[in-house]
MOPAC internal coordinates of N, CA, C and O (Angstrom, degrees):
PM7 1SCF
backbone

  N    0.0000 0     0.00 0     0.00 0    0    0    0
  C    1.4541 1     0.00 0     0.00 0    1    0    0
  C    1.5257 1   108.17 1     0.00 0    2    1    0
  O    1.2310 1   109.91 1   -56.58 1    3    2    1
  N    1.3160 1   136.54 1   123.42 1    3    2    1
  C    1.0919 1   171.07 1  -128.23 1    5    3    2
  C    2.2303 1    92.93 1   -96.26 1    6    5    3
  O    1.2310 1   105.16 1   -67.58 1    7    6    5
  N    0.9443 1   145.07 1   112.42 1    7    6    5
  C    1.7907 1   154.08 1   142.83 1    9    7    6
  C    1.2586 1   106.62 1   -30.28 1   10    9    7
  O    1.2310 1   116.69 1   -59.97 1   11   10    9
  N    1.1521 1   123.90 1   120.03 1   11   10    9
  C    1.2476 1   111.36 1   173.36 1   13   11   10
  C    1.5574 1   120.17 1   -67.54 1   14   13   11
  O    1.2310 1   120.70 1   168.07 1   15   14   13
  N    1.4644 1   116.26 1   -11.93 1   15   14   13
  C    1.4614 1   138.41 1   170.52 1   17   15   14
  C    1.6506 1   105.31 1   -51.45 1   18   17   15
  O    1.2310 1   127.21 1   143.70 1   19   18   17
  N    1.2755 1   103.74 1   -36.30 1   19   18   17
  C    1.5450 1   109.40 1  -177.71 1   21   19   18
  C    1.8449 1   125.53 1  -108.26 1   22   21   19
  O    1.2310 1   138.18 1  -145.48 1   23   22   21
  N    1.6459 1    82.37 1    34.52 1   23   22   21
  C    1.5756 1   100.80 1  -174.74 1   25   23   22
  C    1.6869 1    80.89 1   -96.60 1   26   25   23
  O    1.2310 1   119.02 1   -43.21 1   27   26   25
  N    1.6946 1   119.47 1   136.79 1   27   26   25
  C    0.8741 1   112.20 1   175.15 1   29   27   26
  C    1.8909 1   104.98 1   -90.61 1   30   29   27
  O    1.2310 1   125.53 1   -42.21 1   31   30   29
  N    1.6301 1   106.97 1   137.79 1   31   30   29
  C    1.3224 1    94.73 1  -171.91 1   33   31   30
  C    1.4787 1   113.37 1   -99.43 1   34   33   31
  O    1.2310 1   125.45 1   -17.79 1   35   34   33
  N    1.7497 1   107.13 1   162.21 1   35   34   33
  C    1.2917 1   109.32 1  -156.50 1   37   35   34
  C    1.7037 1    98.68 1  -104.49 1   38   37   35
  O    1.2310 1   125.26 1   -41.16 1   39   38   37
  N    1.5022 1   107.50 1   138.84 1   39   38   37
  C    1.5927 1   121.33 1  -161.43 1   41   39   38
  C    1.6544 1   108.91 1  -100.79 1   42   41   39
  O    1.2310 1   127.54 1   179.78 1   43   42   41
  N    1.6517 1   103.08 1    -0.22 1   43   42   41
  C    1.3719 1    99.40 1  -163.79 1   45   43   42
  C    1.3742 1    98.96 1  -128.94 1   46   45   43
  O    1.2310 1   118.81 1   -48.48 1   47   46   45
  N    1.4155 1   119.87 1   131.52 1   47   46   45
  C    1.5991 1   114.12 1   165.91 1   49   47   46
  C    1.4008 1   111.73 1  -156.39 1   50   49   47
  O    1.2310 1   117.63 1   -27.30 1   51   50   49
  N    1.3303 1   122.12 1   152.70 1   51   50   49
  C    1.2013 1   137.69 1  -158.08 1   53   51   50
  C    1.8703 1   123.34 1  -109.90 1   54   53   51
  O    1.2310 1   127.92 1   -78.57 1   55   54   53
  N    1.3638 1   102.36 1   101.43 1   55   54   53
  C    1.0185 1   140.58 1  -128.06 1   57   55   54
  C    2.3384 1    86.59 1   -93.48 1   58   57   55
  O    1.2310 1   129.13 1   -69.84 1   59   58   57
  N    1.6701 1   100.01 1   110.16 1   59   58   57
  C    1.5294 1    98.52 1  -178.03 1   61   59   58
  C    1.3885 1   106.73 1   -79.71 1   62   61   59
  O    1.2310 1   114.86 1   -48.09 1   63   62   61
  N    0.8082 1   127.35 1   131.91 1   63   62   61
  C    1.5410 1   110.02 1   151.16 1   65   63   62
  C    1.5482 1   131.06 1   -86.42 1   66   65   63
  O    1.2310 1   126.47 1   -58.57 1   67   66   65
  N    1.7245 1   105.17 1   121.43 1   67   66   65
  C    1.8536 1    87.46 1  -174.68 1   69   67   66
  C    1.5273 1   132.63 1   -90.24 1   70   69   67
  O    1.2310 1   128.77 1  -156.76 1   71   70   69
  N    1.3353 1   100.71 1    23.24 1   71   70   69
  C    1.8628 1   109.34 1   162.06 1   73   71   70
  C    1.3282 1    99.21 1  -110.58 1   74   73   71
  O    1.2310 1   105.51 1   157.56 1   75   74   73
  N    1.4490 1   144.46 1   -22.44 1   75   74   73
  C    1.5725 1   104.74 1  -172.18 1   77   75   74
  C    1.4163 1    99.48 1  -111.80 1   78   77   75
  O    1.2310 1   125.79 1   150.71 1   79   78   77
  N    1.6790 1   106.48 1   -29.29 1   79   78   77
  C    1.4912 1   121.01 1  -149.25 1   81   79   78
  C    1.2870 1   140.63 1   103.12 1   82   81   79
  O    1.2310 1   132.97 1   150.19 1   83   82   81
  N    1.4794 1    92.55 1   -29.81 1   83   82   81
  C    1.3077 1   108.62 1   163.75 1   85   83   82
  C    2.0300 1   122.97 1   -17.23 1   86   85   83
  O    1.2310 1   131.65 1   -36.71 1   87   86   85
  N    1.7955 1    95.12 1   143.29 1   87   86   85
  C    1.8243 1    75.81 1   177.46 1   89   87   86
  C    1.4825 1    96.06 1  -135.16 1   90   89   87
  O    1.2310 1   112.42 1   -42.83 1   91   90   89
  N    1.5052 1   131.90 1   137.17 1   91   90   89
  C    1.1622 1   135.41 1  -135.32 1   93   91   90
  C    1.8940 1    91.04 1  -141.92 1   94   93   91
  O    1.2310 1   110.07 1   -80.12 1   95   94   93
  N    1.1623 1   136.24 1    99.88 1   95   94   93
  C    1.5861 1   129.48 1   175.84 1   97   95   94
  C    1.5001 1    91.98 1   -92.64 1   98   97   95
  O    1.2310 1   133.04 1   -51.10 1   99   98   97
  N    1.7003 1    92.41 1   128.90 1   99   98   97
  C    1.7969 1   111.96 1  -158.52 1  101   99   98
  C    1.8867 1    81.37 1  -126.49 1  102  101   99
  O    1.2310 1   122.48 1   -35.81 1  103  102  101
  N    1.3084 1   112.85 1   144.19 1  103  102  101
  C    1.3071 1   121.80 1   133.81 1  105  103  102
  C    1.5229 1   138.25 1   -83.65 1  106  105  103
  O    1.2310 1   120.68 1   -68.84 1  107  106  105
  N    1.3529 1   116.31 1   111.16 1  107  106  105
  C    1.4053 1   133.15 1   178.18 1  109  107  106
  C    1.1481 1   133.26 1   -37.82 1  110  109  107
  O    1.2310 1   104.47 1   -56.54 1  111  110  109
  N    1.3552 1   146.27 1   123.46 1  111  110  109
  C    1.6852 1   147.18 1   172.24 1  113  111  110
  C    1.7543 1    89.86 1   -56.69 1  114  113  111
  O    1.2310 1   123.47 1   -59.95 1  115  114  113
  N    1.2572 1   110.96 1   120.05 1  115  114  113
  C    1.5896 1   107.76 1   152.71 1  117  115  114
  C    1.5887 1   124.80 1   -62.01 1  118  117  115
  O    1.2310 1   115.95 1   150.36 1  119  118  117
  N    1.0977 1   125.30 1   -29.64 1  119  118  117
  C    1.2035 1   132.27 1  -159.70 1  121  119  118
  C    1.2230 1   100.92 1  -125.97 1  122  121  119
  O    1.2310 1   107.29 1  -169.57 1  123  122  121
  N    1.2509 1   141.29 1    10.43 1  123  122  121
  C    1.6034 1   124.48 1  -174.49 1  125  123  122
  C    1.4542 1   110.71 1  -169.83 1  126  125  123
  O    1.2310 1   111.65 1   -18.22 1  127  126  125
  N    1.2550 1   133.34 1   161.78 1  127  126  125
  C    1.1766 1   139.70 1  -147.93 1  129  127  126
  C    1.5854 1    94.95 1  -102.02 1  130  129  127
  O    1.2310 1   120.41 1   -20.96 1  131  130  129
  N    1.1641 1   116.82 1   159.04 1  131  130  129
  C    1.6951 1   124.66 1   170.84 1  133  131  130
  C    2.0875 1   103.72 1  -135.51 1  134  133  131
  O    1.2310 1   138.35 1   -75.12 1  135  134  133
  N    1.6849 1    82.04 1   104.88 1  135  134  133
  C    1.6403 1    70.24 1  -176.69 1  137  135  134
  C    1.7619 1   115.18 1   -92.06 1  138  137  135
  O    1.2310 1   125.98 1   159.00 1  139  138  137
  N    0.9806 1   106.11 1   -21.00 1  139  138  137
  C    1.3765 1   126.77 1   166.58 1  141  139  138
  C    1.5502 1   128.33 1   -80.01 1  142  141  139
  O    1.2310 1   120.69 1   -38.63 1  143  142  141
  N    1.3848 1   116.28 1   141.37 1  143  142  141
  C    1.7373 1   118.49 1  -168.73 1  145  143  142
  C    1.5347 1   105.73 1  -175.22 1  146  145  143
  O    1.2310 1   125.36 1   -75.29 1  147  146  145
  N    1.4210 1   107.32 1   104.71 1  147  146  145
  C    1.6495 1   113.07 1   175.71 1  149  147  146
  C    1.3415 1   105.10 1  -106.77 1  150  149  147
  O    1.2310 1   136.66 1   -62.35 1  151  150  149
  N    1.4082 1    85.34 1   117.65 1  151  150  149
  C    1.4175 1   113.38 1   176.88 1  153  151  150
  C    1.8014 1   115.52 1   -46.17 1  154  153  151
  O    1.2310 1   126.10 1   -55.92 1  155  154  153
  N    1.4985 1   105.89 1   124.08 1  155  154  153
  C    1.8310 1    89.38 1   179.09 1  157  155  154
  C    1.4213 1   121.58 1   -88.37 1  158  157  155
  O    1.2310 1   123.51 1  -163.93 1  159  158  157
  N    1.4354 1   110.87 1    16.07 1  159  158  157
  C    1.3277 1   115.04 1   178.74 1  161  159  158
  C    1.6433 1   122.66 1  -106.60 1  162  161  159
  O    1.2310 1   119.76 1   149.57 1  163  162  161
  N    1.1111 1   118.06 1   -30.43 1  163  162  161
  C    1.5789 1   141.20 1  -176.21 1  165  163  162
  C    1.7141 1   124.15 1  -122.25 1  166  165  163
  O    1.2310 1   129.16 1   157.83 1  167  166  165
  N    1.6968 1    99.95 1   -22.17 1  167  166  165
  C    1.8125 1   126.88 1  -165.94 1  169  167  166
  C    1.5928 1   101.62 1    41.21 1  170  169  167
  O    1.2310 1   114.58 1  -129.03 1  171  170  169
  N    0.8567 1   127.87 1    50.97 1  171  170  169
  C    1.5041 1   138.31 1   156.21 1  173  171  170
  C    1.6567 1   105.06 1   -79.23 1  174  173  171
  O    1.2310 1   113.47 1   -57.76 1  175  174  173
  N    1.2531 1   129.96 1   122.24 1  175  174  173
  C    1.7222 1   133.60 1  -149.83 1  177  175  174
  C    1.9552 1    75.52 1  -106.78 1  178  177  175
  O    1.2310 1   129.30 1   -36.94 1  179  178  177
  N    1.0396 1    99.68 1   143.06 1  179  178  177
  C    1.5601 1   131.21 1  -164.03 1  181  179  178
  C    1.8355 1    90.68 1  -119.89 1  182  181  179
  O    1.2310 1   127.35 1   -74.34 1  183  182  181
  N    1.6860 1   103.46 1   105.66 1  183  182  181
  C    1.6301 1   101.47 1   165.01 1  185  183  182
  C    1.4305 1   112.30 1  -124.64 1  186  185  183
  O    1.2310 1   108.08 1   -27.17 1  187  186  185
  N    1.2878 1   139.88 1   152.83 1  187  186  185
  C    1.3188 1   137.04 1  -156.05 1  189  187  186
  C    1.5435 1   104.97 1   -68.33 1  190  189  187
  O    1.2310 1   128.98 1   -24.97 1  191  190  189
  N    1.3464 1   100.30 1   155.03 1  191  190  189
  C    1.6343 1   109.89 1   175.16 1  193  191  190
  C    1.4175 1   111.97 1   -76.17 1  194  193  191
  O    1.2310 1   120.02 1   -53.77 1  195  194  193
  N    1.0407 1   117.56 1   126.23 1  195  194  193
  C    1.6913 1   125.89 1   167.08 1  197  195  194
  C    1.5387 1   118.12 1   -19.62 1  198  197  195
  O    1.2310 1   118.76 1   -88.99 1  199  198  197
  N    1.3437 1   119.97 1    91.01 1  199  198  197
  C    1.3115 1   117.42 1  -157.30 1  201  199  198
  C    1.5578 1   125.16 1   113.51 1  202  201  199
  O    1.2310 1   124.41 1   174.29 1  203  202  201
  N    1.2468 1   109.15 1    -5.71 1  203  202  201
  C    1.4213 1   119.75 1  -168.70 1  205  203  202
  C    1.8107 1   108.11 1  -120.89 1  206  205  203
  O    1.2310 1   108.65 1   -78.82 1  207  206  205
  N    1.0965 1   138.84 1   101.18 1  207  206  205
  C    1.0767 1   141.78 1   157.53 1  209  207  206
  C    1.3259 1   113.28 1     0.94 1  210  209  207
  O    1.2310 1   122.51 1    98.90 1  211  210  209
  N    1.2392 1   112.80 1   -81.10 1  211  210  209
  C    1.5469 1   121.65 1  -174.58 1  213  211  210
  C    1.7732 1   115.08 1  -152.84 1  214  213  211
  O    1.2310 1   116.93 1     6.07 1  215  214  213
  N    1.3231 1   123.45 1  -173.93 1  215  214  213
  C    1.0534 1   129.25 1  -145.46 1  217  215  214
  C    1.4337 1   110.14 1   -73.13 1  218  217  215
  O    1.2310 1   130.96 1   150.09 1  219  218  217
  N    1.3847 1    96.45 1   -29.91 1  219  218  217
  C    1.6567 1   127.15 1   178.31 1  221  219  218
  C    1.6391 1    93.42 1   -43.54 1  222  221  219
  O    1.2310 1   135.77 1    94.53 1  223  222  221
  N    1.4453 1    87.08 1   -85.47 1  223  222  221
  C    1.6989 1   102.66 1  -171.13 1  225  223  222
  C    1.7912 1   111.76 1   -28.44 1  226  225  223
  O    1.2310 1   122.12 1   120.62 1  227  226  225
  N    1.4134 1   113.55 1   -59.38 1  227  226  225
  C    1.3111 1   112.28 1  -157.81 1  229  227  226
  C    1.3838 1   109.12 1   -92.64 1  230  229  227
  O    1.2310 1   110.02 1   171.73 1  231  230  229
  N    1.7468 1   136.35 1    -8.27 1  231  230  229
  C    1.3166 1   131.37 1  -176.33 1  233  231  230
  C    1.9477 1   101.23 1  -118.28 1  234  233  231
  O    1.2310 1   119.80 1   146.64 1  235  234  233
  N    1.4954 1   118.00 1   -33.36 1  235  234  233
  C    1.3150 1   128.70 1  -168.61 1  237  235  234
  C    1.9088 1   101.13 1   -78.54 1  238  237  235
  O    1.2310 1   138.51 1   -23.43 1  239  238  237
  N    1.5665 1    81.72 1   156.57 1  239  238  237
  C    1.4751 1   101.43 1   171.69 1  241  239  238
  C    1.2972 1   113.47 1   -95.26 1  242  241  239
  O    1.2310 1   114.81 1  -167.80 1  243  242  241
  N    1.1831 1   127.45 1    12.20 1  243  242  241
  C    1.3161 1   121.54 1  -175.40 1  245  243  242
  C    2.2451 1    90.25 1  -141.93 1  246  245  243
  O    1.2310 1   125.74 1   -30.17 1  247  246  245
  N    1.2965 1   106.57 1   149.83 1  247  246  245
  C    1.9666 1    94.24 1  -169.21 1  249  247  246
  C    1.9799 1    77.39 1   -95.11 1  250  249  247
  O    1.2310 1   121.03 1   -13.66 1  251  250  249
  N    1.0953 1   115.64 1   166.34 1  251  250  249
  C    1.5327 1   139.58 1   134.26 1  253  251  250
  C    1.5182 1   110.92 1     3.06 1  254  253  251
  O    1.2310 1   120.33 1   -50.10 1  255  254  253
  N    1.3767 1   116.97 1   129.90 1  255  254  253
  C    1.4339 1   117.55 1   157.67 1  257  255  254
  C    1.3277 1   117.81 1   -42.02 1  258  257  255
  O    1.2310 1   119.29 1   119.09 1  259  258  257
  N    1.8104 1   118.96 1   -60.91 1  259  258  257
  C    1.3823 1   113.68 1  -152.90 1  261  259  258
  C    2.2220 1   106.54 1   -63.65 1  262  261  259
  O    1.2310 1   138.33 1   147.05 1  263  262  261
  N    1.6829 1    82.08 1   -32.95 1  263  262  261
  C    1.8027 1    92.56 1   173.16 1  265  263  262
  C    1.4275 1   111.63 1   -69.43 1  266  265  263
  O    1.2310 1   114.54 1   150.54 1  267  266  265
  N    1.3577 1   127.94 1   -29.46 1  267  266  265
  C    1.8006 1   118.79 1   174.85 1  269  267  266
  C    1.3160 1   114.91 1   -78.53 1  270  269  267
  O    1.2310 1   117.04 1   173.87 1  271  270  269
  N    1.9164 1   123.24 1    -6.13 1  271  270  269
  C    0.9508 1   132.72 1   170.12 1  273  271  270
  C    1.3132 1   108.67 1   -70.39 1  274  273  271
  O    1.2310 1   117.76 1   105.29 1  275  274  273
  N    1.6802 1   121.87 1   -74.71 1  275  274  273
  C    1.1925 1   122.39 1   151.42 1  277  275  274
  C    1.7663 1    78.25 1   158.00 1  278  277  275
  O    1.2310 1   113.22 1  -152.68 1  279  278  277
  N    1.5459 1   130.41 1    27.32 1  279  278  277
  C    1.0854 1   118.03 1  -163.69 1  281  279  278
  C    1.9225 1   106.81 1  -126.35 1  282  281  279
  O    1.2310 1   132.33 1  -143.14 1  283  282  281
  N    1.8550 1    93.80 1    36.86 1  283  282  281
  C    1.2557 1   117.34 1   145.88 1  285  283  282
  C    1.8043 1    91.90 1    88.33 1  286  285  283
  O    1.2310 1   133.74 1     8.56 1  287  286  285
  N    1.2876 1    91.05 1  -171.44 1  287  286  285
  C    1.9521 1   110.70 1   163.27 1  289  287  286
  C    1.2716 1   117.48 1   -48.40 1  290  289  287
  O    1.2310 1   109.73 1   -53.28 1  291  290  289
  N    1.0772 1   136.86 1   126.72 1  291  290  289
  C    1.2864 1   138.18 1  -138.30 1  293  291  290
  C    2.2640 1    88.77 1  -115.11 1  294  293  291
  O    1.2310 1   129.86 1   173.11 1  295  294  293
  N    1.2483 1    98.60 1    -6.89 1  295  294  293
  C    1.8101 1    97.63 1  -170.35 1  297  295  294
  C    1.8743 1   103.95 1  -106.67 1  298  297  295
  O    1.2310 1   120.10 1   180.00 1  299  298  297

């Protein structure tokens, strides 16, 4: 059975926006949270949902490195 340590993690995720819709493929901070994200379609600034680490987590298809690690909220 496979470590999750040796899940290779994914650096790229694609970022919705929920006023235009817009879909934005962002590269990820490995090590640190991004709470901020202006949208390049509408510039509506994207901040995490109550409960959500960062922008990654609550608008992206892919969550945060430190969360695909499994070594929680990265802030």
């Amino acid at each position: 059975m496979a470590d999750l340590a040796e899940k290779p993690v994914i650096l790229f995720s694609t970022l919705t926006c929920p006023e235009c819709g817009a879909a934005t493929c962002e590269k990820m901070p490995e090590d640190a949270c991004q709470y901020f994200f202006d949208c390049p379609s509408c510039a509506v600034v994207l901040k995490p949902k109550p409960g959500d680490c960062c922008v990654f987590c609550s608008y992206g298809d892919v969550a945060c490195p430190p969360i695909q690690q499994g070594k929680g909220c990265c802030g």
